[in-house]
Every structure is written in C-alpha cells, then in structure tokens.
C-alpha positions in Angstrom: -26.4 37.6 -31.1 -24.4 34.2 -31.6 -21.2 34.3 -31.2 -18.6 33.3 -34.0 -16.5 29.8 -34.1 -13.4 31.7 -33.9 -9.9 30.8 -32.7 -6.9 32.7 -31.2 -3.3 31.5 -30.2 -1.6 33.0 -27.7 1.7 33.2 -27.7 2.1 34.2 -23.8 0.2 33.3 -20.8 -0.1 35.7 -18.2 -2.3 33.8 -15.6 0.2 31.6 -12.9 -1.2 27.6 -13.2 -2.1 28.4 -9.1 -4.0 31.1 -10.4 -6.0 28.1 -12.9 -6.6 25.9 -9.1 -9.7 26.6 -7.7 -8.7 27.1 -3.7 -11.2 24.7 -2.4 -9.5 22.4 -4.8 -8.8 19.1 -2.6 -5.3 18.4 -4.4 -4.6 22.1 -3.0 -4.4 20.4 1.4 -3.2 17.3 0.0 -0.1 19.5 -1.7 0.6 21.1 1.6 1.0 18.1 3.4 3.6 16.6 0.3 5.5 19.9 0.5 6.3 19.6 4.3 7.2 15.7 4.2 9.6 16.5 0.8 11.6 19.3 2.7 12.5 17.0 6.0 13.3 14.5 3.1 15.7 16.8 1.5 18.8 15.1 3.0 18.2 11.9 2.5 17.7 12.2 -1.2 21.0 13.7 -1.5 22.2 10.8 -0.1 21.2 8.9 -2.7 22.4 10.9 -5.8 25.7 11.6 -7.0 27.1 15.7 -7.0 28.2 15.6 -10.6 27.0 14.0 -14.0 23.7 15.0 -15.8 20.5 15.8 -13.6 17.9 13.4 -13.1 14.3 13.7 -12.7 13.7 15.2 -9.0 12.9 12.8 -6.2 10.0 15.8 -5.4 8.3 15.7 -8.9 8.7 11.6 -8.8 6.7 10.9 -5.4 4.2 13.5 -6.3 4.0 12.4 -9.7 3.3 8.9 -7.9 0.8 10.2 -5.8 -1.4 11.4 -8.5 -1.3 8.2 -10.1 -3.1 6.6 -7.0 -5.4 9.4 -6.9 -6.8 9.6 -10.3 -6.5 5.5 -11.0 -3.9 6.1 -13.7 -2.8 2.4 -15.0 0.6 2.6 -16.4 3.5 5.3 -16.4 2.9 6.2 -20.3 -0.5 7.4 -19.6 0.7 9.0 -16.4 2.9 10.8 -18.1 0.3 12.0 -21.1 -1.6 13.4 -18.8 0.9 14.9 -16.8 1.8 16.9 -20.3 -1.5 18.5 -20.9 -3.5 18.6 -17.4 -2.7 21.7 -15.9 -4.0 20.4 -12.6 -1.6 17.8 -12.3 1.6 19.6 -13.6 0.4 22.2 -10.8 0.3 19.3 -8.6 3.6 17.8 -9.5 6.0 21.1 -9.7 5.7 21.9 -13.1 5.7 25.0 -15.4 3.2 25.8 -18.7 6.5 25.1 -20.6 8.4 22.4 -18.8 8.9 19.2 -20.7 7.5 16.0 -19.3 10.0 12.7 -19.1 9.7 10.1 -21.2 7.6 6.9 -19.6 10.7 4.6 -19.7 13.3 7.4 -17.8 10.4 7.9 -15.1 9.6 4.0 -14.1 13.8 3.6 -14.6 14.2 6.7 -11.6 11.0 5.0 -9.6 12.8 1.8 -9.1 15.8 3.9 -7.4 13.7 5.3 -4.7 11.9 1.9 -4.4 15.2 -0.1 -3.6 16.0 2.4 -1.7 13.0 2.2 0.7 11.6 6.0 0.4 8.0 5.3 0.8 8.7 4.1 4.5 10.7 7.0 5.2 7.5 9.1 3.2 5.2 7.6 5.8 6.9 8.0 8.9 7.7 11.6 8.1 4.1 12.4 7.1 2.7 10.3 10.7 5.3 12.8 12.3 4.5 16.2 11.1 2.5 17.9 14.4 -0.3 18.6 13.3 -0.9 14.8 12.2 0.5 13.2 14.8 -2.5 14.7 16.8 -5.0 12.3 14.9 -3.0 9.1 16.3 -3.7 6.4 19.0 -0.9 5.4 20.4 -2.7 2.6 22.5 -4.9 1.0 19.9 -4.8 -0.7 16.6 -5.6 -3.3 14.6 -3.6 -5.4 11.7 -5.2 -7.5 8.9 -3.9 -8.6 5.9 -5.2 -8.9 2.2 -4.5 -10.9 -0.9 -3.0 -8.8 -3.7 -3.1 -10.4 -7.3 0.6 -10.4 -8.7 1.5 -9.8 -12.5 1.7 -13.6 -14.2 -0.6 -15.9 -15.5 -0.9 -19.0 -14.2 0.3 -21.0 -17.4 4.0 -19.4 -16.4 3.8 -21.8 -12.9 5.5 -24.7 -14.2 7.8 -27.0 -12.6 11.1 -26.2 -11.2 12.8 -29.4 -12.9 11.6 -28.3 -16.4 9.8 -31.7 -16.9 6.1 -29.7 -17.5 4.2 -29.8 -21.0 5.2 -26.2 -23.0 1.7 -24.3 -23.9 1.0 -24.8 -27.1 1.9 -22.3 -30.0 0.6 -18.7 -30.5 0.1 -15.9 -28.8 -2.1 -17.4 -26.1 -1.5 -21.1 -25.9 -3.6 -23.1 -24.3 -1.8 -25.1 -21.3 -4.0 -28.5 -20.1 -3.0 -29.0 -16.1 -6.5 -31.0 -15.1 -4.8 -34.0 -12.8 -1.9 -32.2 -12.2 -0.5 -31.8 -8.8 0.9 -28.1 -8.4 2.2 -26.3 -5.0 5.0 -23.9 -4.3 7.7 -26.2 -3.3 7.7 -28.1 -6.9 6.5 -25.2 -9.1 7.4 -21.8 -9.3 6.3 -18.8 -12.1 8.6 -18.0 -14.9 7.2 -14.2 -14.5 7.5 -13.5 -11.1 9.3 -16.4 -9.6 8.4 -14.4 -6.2 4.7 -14.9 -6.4 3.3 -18.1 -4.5 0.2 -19.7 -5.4 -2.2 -19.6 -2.2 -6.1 -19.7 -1.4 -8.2 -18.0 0.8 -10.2 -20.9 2.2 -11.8 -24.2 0.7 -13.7 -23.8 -2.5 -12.0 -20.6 -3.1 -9.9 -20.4 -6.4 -6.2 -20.8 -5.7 -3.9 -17.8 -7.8 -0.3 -16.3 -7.9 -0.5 -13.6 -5.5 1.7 -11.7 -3.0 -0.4 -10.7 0.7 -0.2 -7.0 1.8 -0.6 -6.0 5.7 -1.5 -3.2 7.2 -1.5 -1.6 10.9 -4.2 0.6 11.9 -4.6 3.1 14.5 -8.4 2.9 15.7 -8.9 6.6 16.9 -8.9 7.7 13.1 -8.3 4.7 11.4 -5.3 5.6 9.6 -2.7 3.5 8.4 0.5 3.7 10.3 2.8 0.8 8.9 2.3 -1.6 6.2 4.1 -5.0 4.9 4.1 -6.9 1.6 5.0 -10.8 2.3 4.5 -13.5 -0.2 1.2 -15.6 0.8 1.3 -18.1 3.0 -0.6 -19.3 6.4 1.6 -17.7 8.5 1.9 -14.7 6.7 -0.4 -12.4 8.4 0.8 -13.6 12.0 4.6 -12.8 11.6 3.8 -9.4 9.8 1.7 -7.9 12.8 4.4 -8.7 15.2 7.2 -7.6 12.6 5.1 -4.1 12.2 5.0 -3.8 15.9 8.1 -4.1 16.3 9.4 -2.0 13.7 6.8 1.0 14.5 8.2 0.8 18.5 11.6 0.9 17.7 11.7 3.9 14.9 12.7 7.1 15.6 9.4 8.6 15.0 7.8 5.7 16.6 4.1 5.2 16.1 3.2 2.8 18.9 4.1 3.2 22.8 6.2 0.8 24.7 3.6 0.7 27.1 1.0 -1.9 26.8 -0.9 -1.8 23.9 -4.3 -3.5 22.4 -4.2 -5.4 18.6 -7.6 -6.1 17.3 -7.8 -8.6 14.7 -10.0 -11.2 13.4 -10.0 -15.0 13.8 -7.4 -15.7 11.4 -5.0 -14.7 13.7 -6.2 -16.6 16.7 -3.7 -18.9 17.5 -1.7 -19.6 20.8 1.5 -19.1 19.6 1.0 -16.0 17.7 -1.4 -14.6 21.0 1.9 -15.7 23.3 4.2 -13.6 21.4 2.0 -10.4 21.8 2.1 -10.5 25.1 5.8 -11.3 25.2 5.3 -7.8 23.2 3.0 -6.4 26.4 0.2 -5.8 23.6 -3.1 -7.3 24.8 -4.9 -9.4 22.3 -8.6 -8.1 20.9 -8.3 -11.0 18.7 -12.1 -12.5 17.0 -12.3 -15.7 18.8 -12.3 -19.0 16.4 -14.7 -21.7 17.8 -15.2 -23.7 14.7 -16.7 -27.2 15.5 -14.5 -29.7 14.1 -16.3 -32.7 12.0 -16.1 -35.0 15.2 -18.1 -32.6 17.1 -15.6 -31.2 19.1 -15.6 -26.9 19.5 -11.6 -25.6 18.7 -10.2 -24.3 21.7 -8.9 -20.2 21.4 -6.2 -19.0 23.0 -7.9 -16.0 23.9 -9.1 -16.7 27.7 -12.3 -14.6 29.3 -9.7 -11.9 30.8 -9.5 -9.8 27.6 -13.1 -10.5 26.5 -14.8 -9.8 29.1 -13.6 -6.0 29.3 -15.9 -2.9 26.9 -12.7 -2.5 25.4 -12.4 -5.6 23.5 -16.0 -4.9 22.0 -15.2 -1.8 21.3 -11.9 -2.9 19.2 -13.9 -5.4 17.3 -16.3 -2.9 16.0 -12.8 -0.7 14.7 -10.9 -2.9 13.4 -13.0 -3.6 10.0 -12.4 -0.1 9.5 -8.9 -1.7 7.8 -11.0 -3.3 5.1 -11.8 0.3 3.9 -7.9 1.2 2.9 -7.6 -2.7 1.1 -10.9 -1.5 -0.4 -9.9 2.2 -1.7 -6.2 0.6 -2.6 -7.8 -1.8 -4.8 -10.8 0.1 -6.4 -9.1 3.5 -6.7 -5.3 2.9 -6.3 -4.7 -0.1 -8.6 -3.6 -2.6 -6.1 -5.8 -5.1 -6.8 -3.4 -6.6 -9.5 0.1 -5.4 -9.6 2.1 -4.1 -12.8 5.5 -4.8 -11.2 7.1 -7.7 -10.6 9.1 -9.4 -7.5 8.7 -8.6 -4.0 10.9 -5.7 -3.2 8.8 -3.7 -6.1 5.2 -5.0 -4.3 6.4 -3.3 -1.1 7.2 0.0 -2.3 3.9 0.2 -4.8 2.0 -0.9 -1.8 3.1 1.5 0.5 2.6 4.3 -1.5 -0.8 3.2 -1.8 -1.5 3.3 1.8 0.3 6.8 2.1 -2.2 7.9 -0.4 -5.3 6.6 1.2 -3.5 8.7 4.3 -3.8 11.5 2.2 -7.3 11.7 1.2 -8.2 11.3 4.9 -6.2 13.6 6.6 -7.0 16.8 5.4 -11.0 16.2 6.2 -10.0 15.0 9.7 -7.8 18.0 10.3 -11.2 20.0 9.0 -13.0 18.3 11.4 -11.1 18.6 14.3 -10.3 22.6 13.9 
C-alpha cells in the first residue's frame, strides 16, 4: 500500500541532537579533542573579557564554529552562519540547542577579530600538541619547515604607486587599468586593499601576484604540524621564519622541540650559508636538498651543506619526510580556503592560517590515535 504525502508539525522534540549523531560520526573524536583544549583555555579567555556589560558570543562556540568552517569548505561567515541555523550536525558540533538562536554574520566576524588580535590560535595549538595523549604522536628530534605562497584579497589594478602619480582605472564597475611598460615593485608601489600584501614570484616565467607566504614546522614521525608563521613574501622569507619557529617552539612552555640537537629537513630554497650557519648556532643539523645549479658560465653553485650531514641514512631518510609538508599547504588550500584569503593585513593572515593548520591537526589525529591503540 503507498503511503500518503502527509505532513505533521511537532511542537516538541524529544530525541537530544547527540542522540541525531551517529557514534562513528568523525566530528564526534574531533569534538573530544576541542572540548579538552577549550577547558585549559578557560582562563585565558576570561582574561580577555570584561565581568559586566551584555554577554558576547562564547570564545567556545566561536573556535568551534571556526573549525567547522575549515572542515566543510564554508566560504564566508554569512553562509557559515545559515548553516549553522539549520544543520543539526553542526549546532551539535558547535554547542548549540534545537532552539538556540544563531548570531548574526556581522556580530560573529566582529568577535573573531578579538580572539585573532589576541593571538588564541597559537595558544589553541600549543594546548592541543600538549594534551598526553597527543603529545605521544610527536618527534621531538626531527622536523622539517617549508613555506607556501598564499594569494591575498586585492586585485592587482589596486597596486599603484605610493606618490599617487599612476593612471586611475577607467570608469565602471571593472575598469580596465593598462600597466604594459610599467615598471612596478614593492618599494615604489603598494595595494590600496591590503597595503600589507607584496607582490612576489616563485621563480622566472612564473606570474608575479599580491600574496602573503605561510610557513609551517613539521614533525616527521607523524607529520603533524607543530608551529606555523604568516610573513609577507619575500626571498628571505622562508629562511628567517624556520629559525623564528625554532626558536619560539624551544622556548614555550609547552615546548615542542628539544634543546638538544635537532635535525631540519628542507628543500633547496633554503640552502644557503648563512641561513645553514645559524642552525647550527641553534645545534639543529641541517637535512637541507642540496642546490648545485650550474650557473650560465659553466660553473656548479657551491652548497653550504658539506658531506658530513649527507653522507649519514638519516639525511635520506629526512628528505623522503619532509614533502610530507606539501600535504597540509595542499588540504589548507583545497579544503580549508587558504588558497586566497577573505581578510585583509597581516595580523588577520596569521590567525586564519593557523587555524587552518590546527584543523588539518585535527583530521589527523584521531586516525593516528586509532592506529596506535
């Protein structure tokens, strides 16, 4: 017998939204791990709230909130917030009741930027490297840095020059702006949008575009991400970020890498004497890709990485894990949105980007945990 078209409205709902998550859900490990890094966070978001006036949107139903954006490859705040409103999963997931009103888009990104400026995501990461059963997963010993560009949000018609003597696009919506025999660079042009985006290349024939360059540090027994930068491009970008990560990851309280000796694979970018000097002013041994380019007069470019560290399994053994890095650029970029940004300036780039490489944490750690019990 077919069943009638017919339709009922409850007025009460007697099944609990954990009830409506299947168990073997993946949000459901991923939650776990949120709760326990919220709850040693606790204090310091009280730090950064007043005791009276009229409540805000919770720091806990922000980050989370956040999190599922980099999960599901939601694209702006308004549609994060639609969703949030009528996907039980994600109100689950966030903190939310059946009946709880969702914030409006404008009062969420307004309460995001607080916790940005005030460096949370950092503080997110180190807690989550920290709790026990994670911290299990680490290398404390080996790593490996790289660095990637990340497109930022203006269009190249808005790098004009500083002194205001560049021809205006012309009129409409879209105007078209001529700059064929036009010398442009970063020291006599700068973008009306994001005045800290720099214009940069990655190599010769390559396409030159306002961008920012994101780092990353690695730890090879798991390949997980243990501290990240945001610097605007430049050559020397890459270089002074891995030694500022190091630095920063030994001296934390939770700290990440040893003060012991250390190994730092990367690839031939960073092979240069002076950056290869001050790791092992650092006592971290450099796994770095040798570059022996042959110059146009015939001559082979010397590396400042002697037969002492190649010659040892280890050093083979570092190059083979640390293009395990391109996999979080690659997951940030596909699935998290980081390939172009939707803020703008650098102190916003750093906080979107970190939470990007918390998330990709996230997706990782429960299966590893799985694997190792």
């Amino acid at each position: 017998m077919r069943g009638g078209d017919e339709r009922s409205e409850g007025m009460f709902s007697y099944v609990p939204l954990d009830k409506r998550v299947p168990w073997d859900h993946p949000l459901r490990a991923i939650r776990a791990l949120v709760e326990d890094v919220l709850a040693g966070l606790s204090a310091e978001f009280s730090k950064l709230y007043s005791p009276t006036g009229r409540p805000s949107i919770p720091p806990e139903h922000l980050l989370k909130a956040l999190l599922l954006q980099a999960f599901f490859t939601i694209r702006s705040e308004r549609q994060l917030m639609e969703q949030i409103d009528y996907n039980l999963l994600f109100r689950w997931f966030v903190g939310l009741s059946m009946d709880d009103q969702v914030w409006d888009a404008s009062t969420f990104s307004k309460n995001r930027e607080r916790l940005m400026q005030a460096d949370v995501a950092r503080a997110f990461m180190g807690k989550l490297l920290n709790l026990p059963e994670v911290r299990g997963l680490l290398s404390s010993e080996h790593f490996s840095v790289d660095g990637t560009l990340i497109d930022a949000w203006a269009s190249m018609k808005s790098f004009v020059p500083k002194d205001g003597s560049g021809e205006p696009p012309s009129g409409g919506r879209n105007g078209e702006r001529n700059f064929r025999k036009e010398k442009r660079s970063n020291e006599t042009h700068a973008s009306t949008t994001d005045p800290d985006a720099q214009l940069f290349r990655k190599g010769n024939g390559q396409a030159s575009r306002l961008c920012f360059m994101g780092h990353a540090l690695m730890e090879n027994r798991n390949g997980l991400i243990v501290d990240c930068e945001v610097t605007k491009a430049s050559g020397t970008a890459e270089r002074e970020a891995a030694l500022t990560m190091i630095k920063r990851s030994r001296k934390s309280r939770n700290r990440k890498v040893c003060r012991s000796r250390i190994t730092l694979g990367a690839d031939k970018g960073f092979d240069a004497e002076d950056f290869v000097l001050a790791l092992k002013g650092q006592k971290v041994t450099p796994h770095i890709a040798i570059n022996a380019r042959t110059y146009s007069t015939g001559t082979v470019r010397k590396t400042a990485v002697d037969r002492r560290t190649t010659r040892h399994k280890g050093y083979e053994i570092s190059q083979r894990c640390r293009k395990r890095i391109e996999e979080s650029f690659g997951w940030a970029k596909t699935v998290g949105g980081a390939a172009k940004l939707k803020l703008r300036g650098l102190a916003k780039a750093k906080g979107f980007f970190t939470f990007q490489m918390i998330a990709y944490n996230l997706i990782r750690i429960p299966r590893l945990l799985t694997a190792a019990a």
